[in-house]
C-alpha positions in Angstrom: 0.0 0.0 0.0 2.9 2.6 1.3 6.0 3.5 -1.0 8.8 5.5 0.5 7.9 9.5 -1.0 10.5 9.3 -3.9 8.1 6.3 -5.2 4.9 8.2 -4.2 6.0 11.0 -6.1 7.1 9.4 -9.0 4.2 7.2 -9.3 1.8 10.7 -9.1 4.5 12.0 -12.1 3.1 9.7 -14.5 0.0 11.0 -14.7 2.0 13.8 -16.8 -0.1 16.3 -14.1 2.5 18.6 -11.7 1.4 21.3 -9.4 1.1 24.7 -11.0 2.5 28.1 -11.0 -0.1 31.2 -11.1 3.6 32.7 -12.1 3.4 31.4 -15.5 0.7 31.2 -16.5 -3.4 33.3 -16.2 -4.7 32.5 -12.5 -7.9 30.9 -13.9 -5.7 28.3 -15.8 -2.9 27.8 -13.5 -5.9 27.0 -11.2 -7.8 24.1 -13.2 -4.5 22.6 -13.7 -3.4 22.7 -10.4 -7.7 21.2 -9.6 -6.1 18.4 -11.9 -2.7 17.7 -9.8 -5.0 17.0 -6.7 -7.3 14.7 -8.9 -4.4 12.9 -8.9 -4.2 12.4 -5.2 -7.6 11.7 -4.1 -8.0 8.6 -5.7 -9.4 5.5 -4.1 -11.1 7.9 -1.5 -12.0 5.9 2.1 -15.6 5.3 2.8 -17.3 7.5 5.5 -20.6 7.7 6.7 -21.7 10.3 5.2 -20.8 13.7 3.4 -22.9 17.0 3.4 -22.5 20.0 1.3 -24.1 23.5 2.7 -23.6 26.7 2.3 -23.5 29.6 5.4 -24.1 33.6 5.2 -20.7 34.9 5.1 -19.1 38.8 5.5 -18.6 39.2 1.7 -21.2 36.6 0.6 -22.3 32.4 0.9 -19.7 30.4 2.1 -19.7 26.8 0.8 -18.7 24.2 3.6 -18.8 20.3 3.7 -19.2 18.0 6.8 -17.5 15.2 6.5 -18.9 12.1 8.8 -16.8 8.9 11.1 -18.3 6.0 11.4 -19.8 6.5 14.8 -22.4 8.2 16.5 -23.3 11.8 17.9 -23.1 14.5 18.6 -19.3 14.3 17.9 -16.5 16.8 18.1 -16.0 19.1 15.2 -12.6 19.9 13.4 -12.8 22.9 11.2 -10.2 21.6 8.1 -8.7 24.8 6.6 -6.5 24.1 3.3 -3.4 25.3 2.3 -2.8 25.7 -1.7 -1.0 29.0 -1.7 -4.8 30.5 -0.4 -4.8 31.0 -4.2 -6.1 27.6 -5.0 -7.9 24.5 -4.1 -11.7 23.5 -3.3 -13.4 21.5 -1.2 -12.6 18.5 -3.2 -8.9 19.0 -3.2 -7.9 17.9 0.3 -11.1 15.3 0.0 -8.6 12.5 1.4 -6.9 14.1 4.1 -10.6 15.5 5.4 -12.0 12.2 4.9 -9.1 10.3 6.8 -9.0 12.8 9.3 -12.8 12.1 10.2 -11.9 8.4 10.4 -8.9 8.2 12.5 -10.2 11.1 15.0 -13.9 10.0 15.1 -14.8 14.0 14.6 -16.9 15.5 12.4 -14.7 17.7 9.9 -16.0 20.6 8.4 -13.6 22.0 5.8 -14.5 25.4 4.5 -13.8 27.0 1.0 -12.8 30.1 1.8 -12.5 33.0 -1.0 -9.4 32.7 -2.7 -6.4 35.0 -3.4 -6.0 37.7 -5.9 -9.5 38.4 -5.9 -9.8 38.5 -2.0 -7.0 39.4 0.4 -6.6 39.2 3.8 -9.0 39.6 6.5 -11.7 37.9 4.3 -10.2 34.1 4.6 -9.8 34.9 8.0 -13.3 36.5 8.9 -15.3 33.5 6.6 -13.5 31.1 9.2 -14.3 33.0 12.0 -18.1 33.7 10.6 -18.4 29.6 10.3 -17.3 29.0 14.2 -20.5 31.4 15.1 -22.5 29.3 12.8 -21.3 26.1 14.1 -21.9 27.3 17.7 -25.5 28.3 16.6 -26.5 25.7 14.4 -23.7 22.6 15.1 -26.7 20.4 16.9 -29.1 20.4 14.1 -26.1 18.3 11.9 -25.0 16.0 14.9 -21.7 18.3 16.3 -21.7 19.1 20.1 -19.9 22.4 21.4 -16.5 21.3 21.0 -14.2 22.6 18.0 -10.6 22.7 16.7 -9.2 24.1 14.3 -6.5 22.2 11.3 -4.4 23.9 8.9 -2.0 23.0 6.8 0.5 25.6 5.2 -1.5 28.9 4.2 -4.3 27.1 5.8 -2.2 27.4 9.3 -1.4 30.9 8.6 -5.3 31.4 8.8 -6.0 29.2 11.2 -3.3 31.1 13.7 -4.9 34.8 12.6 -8.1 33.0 13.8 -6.7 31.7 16.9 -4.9 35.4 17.9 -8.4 37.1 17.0 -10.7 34.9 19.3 -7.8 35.3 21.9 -7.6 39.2 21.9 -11.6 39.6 22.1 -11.0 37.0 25.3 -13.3 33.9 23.3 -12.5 30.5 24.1 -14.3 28.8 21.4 -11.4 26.6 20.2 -9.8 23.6 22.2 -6.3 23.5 20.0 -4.7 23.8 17.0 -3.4 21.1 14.8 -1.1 22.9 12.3 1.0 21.3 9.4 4.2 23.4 7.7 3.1 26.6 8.8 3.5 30.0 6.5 3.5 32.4 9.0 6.4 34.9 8.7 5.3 36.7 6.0 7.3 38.0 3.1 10.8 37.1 2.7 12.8 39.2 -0.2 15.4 36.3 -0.1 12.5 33.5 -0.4 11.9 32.6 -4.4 9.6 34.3 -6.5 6.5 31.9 -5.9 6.6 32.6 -2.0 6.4 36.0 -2.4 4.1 36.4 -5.0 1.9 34.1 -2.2 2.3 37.2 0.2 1.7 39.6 -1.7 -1.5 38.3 -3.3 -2.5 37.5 0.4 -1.7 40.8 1.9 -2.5 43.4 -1.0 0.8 44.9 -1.0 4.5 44.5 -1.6 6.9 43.9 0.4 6.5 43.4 4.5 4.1 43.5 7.0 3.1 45.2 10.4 -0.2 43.4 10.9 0.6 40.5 13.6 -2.7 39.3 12.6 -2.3 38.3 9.1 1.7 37.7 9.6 1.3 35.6 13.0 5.0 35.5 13.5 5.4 39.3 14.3 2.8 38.2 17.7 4.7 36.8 20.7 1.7 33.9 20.3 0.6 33.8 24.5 -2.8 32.7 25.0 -3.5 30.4 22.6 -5.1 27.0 23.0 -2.7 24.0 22.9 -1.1 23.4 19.7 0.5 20.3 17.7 2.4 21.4 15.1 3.8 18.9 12.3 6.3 19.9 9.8 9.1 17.6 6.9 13.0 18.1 7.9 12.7 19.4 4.1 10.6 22.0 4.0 11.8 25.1 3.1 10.0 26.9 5.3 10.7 24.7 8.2 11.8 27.9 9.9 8.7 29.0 10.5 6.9 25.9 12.2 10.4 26.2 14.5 9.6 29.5 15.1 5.9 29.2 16.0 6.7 26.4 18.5 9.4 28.4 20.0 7.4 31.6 20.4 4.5 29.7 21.6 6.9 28.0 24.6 8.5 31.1 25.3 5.3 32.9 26.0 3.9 29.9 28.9 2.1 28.5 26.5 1.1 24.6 25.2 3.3 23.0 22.0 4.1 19.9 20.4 6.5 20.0 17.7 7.2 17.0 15.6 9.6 16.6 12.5 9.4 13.9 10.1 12.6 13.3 8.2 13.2 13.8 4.8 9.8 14.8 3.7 9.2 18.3 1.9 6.4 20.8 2.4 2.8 19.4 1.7 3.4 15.6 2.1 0.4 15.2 4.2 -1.3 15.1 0.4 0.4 11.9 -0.1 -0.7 9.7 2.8 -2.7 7.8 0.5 0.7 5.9 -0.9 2.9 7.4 1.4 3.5 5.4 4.8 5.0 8.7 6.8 2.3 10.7 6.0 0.0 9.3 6.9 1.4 8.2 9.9 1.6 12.0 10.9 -2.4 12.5 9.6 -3.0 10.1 12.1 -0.7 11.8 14.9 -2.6 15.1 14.0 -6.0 13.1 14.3 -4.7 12.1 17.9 -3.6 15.3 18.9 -6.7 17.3 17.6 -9.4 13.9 19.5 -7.3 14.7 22.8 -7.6 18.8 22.4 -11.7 18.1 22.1 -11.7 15.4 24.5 -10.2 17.6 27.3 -11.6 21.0 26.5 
């Protein structure tokens, strides 16, 4: 079933599909190819019990959402699954196997959310949609099976929101979320020595060149105290491997609650793999662990 990721990778290669590059090519287009890379690794999807598509009232218009289901019985814990993709790209049908797996291993019900995308939206709106769907879920969670316990998963840009999430709930004193579960985290913001694609990322995200004040939308520039407890997972070969370091430092250093852990020689975004890939999903189900004790002991 597993292969080690040089395999994994070169087994998704012969497809002839690769990630794309909004760099080279008209956003639109670089986005149905990139719709066609994830194709790629959502195949063989496992069975849950059930999947439900909805849409919510959001600040700039309806958000779509999906629920995704475990095979057991509620009301069940909820964890909000926010993707990465460069907040650029991706759907709700792009991370379907790590959502789905997710449910399974935690025994949670995960509601990913499809929040607007950059150029055409910039920051606060990814982070006020996510925000909007925590009041919804406190409001309406019962009616769909979710008791009033929530945590929050993001992986890459989708940790970046999830921590601007986590720092706004903190400084209006809500305590809505039990913990974070956060995969290669984004979060220092634009580097002029980081490659082109990075900080074209940023400055889609932000609206402008160059760096950042905001400790809101650039977590890194907060000192991170009074935050929820966090796990925070992250490859040896990930570029930005600084920045999940960081985090975990910053959180520590302010009193608060981190778990770091490293997986050798895997490279940012290898939790897509962990349909073929052993490590992986080995970490998913770490993450799924981490996030089921953060409910269980809020």
């Amino acid at each position: 079933m597993f292969a080690t990721f040089a395999e994994a990778a070169h087994e998704q290669s012969l497809s002839g599909l690769s990630a794309a590059d909004p760099l080279l090519s008209p956003i639109e287009e670089a986005r149905a190819k990139q719709d066609l890379y994830f194709q790629t690794l959502n195949q063989n999807l496992p069975e849950v019990s059930s999947v439900k598509d909805l849409e919510i009232s959001g600040p700039v218009g309806n958000i779509p959402i999906r629920l995704v289901y475990p095979m057991a019985s509620g009301p069940l814990p909820c964890i909000i699954f926010i993707r990465g993709s460069g907040f650029w790209a991706g759907s709700l049908d792009s991370h379907a196997r790590t959502m789905r797996s997710l449910s399974l291993l935690s025994n949670c019900v995960v509601c990913a959310i499809d929040y607007r995308r950059t150029p055409e939206f910039q920051y606060p709106t990814q982070r006020d949609e996510v925000l909007q769907l925590i009041s919804w879920l406190k409001q309406n969670g019962n009616q769909f099976g979710i008791s009033q316990k929530f945590a929050l998963f993001g992986e890459s840009a989708g940790a970046t929101i999830a921590l601007s999430c986590a720092l706004s709930l903190r400084d209006r004193g809500d305590q809505d979320i039990s913990g974070l579960t956060l995969f290669y985290n984004n979060a220092g913001g634009p580097n002029p020595t980081a490659r082109a694609y990075s900080q074209w990322v940023w400055k889609q995200y932000l609206g402008h060149d160059g760096l950042s004040t905001n400790s809101n939308a650039v977590p890194l520039l907060d000192d991170l105290h009074g935050l929820p407890p966090v796990w925070l997972g992250v490859g040896e070969d990930d570029p930005l491997m600084k920045d999940t370091l960081e985090v975990n430092s910053k959180i520590i250093a302010s009193g608060g609650k981190s778990t770091l852990v490293s997986y050798p020689k895997l490279p940012h975004a290898f939790v897509m793999y962990s349909g073929t890939l052993k490590p992986a999903y080995e970490a998913l189900e770490a993450a799924a662990l981490a996030s089921k004790n953060f409910l269980k002991h809020s």
